[in-house]
N, CA, C and O of each residue as an XYZ file, in Angstrom:
340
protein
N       0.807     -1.179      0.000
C       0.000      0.000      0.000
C       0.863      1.260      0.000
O       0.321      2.351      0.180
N       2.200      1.162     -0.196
C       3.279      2.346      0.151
C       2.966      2.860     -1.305
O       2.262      2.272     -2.126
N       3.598      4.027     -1.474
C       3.607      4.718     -2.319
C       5.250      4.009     -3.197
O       6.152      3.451     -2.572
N       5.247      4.252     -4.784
C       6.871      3.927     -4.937
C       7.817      4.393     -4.189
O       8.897      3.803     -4.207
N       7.630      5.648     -3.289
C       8.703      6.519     -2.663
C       8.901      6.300     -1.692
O       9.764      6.957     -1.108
N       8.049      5.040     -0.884
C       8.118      4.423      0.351
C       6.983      5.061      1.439
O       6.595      4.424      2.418
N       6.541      6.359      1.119
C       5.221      6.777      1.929
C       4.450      6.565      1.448
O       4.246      6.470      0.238
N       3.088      6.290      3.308
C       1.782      5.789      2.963
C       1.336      6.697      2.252
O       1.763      7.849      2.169
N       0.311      6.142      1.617
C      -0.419      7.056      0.806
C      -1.191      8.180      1.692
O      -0.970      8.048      2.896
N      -2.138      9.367      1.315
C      -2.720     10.215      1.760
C      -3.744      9.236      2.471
O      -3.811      8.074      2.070
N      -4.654      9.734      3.661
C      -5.253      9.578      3.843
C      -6.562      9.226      2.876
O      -7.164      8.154      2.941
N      -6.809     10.023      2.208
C      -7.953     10.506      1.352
C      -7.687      8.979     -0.522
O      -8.265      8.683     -1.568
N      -7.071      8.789     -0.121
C      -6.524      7.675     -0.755
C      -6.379      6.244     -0.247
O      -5.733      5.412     -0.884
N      -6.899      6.006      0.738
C      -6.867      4.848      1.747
C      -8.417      4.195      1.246
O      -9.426      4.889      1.123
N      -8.351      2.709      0.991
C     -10.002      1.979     -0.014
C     -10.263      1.183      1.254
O      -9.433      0.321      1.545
N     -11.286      1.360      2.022
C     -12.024      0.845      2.933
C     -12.951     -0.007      2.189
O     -13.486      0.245      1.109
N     -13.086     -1.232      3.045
C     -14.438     -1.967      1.903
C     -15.464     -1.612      2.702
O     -15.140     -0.804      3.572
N     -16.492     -1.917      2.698
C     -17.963     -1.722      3.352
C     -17.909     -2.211      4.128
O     -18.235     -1.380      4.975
N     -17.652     -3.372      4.776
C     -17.540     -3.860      6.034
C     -16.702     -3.093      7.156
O     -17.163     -3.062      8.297
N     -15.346     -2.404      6.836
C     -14.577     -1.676      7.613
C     -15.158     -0.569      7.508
O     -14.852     -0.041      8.577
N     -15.986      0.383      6.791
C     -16.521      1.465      6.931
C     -17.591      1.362      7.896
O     -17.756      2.487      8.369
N     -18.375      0.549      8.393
C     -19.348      0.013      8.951
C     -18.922     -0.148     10.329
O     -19.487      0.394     11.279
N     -17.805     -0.987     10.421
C     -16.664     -0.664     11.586
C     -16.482      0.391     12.043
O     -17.233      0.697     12.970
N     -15.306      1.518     11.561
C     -15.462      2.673     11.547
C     -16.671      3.929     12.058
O     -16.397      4.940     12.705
N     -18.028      3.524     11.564
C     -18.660      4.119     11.798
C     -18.999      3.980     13.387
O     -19.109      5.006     14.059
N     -19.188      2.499     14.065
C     -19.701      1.695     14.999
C     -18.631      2.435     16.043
O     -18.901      2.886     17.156
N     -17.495      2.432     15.448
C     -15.861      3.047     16.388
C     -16.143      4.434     16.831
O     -15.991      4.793     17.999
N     -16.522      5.145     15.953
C     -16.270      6.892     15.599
C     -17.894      6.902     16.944
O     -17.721      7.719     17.848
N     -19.066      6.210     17.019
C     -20.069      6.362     17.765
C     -19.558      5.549     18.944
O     -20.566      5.106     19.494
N     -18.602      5.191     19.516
C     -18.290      4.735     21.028
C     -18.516      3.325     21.219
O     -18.114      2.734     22.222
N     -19.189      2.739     20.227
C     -19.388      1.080     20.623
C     -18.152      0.917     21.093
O     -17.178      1.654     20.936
N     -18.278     -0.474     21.901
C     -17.148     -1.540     21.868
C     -16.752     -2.522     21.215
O     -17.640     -2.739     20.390
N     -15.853     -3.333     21.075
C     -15.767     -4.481     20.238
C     -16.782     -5.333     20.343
O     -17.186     -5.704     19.241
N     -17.455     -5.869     21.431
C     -18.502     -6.407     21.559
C     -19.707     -5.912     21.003
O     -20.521     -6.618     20.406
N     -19.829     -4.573     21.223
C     -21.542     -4.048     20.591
C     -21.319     -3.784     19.161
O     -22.194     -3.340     18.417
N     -20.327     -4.023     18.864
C     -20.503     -3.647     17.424
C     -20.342     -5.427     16.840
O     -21.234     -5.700     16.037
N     -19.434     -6.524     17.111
C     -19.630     -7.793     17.088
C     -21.340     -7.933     17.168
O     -22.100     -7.796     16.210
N     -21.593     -8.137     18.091
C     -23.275     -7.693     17.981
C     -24.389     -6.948     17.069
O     -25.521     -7.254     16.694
N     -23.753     -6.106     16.932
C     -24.274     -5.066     16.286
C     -24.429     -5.430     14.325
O     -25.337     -5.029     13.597
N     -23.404     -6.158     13.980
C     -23.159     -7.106     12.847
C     -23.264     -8.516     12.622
O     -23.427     -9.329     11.713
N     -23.102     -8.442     13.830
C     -23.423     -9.962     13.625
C     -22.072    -10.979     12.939
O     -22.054    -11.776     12.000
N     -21.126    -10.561     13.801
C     -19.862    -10.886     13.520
C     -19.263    -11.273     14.989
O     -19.634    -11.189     16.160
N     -18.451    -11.610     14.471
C     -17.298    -12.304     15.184
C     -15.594    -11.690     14.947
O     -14.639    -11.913     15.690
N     -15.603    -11.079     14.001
C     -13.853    -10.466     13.388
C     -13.849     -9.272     13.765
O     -12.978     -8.496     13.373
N     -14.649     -8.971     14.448
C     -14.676     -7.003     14.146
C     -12.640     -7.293     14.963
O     -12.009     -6.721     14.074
N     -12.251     -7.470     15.330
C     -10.789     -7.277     16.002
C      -9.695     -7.746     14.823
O      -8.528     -7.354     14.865
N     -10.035     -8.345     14.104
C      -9.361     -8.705     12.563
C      -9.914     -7.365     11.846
O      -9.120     -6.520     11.435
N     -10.812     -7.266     11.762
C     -11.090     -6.072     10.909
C     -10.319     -4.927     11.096
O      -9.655     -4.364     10.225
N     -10.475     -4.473     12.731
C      -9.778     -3.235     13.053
C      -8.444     -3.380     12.679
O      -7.908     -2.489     12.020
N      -7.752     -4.517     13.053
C      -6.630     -4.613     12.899
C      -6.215     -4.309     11.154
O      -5.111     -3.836     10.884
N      -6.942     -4.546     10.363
C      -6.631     -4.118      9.124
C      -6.899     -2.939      8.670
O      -6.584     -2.569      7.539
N      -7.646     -2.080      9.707
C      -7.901     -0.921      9.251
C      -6.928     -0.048      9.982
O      -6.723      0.949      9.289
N      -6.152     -0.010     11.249
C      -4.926      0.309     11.719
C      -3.941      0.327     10.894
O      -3.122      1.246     10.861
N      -3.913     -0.690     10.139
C      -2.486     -0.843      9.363
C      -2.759     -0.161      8.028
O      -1.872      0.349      7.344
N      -4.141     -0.192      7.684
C      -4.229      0.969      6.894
C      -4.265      2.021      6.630
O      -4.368      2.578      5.537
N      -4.131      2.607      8.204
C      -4.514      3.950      8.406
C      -3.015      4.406      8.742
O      -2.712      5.595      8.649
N      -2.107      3.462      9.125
C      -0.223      3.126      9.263
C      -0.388      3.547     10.920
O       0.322      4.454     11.356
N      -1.265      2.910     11.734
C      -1.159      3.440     12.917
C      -0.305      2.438     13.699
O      -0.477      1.220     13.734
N       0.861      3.310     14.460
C       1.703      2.517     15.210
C       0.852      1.434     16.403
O      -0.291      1.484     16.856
N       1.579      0.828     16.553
C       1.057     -0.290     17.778
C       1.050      0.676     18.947
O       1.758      1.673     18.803
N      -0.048      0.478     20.784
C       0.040      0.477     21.083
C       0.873      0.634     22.151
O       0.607      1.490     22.994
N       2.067     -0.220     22.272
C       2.723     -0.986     22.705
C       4.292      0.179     22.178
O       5.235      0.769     22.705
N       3.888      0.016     21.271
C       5.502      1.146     20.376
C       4.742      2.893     20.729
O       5.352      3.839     21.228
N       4.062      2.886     20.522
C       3.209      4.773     20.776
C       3.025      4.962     22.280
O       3.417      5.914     22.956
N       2.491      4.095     22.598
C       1.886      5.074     23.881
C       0.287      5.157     24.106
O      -0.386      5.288     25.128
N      -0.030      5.035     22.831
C      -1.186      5.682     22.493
C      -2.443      4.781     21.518
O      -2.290      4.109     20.498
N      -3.531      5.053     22.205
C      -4.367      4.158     21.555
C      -4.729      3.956     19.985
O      -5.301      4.932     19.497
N      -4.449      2.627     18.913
C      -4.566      3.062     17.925
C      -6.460      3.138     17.705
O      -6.853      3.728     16.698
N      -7.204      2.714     18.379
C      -9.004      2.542     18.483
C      -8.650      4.048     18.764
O      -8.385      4.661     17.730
N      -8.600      4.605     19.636
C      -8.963      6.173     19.330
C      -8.186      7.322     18.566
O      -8.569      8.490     18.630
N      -7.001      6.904     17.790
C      -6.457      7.413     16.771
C      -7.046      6.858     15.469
O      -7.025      7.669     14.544
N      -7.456      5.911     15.250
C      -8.578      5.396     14.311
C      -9.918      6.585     14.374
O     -10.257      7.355     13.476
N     -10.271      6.491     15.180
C     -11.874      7.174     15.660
C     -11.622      8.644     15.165
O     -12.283      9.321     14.378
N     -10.217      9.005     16.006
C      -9.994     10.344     15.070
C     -10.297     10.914     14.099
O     -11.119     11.801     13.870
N      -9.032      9.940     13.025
C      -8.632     10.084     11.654
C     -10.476     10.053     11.073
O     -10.924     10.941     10.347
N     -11.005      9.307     11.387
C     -12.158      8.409     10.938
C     -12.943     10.263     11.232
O     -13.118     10.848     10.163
N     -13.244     10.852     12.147
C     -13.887     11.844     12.049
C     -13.877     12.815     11.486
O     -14.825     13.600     11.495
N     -12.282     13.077     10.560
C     -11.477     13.929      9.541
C     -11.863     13.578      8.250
O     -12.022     14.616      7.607
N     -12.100     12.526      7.534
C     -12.387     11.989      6.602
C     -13.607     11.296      6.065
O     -13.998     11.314      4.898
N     -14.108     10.728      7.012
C     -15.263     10.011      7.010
C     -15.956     10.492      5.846
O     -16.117      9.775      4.858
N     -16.482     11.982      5.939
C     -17.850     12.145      5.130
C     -16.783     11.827      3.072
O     -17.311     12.561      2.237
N     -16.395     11.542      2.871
C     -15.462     10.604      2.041
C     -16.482      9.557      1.767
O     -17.102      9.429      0.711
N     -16.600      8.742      2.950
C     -17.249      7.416      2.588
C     -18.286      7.323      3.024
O     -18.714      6.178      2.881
N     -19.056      8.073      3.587
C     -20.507      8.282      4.011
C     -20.960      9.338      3.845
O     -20.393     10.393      4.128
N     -22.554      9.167      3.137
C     -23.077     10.594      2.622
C     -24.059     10.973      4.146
O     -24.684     12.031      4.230
């Protein structure tokens, strides 16, 4: 997903499928992993996020400091209307 020059792409250039936008949305309104598992009727929403972190190039936890679920939720409130009318 890098660019040839080795940077991520823009934000605004990042292809969410419908299922991770759906995510996203469930994130950006405060659910938890559970109410939104629920809420879909899923079981991956934590596979999902996890692919939408790495799409969004958000550092781990663990390496930041800092939560990537509410640096997700962020970004997600900057861009969003992108993928939702």
């Amino acid at each position: 997903m890098e660019k040839q020059d080795g940077r991520p792409p823009a934000l605004s250039e990042i292809k969410f499928s419908a299922r991770e936008i759906a995510i996203l949305e469930l994130l950006f309104r405060g659910f938890t992993n559970k109410a939104i598992n629920d809420k879909l009727q899923s079981t991956s929403v934590s596979t999902y996020l996890n692919r939408i972190y790495n799409k969004m190039y958000l550092p781990d936890w663990a390496d930041s400091g800092r939560s990537p679920r509410v640096m997700a939720a962020g970004i997600w409130s900057k861009i969003r209307t992108q993928y939702v009318s």
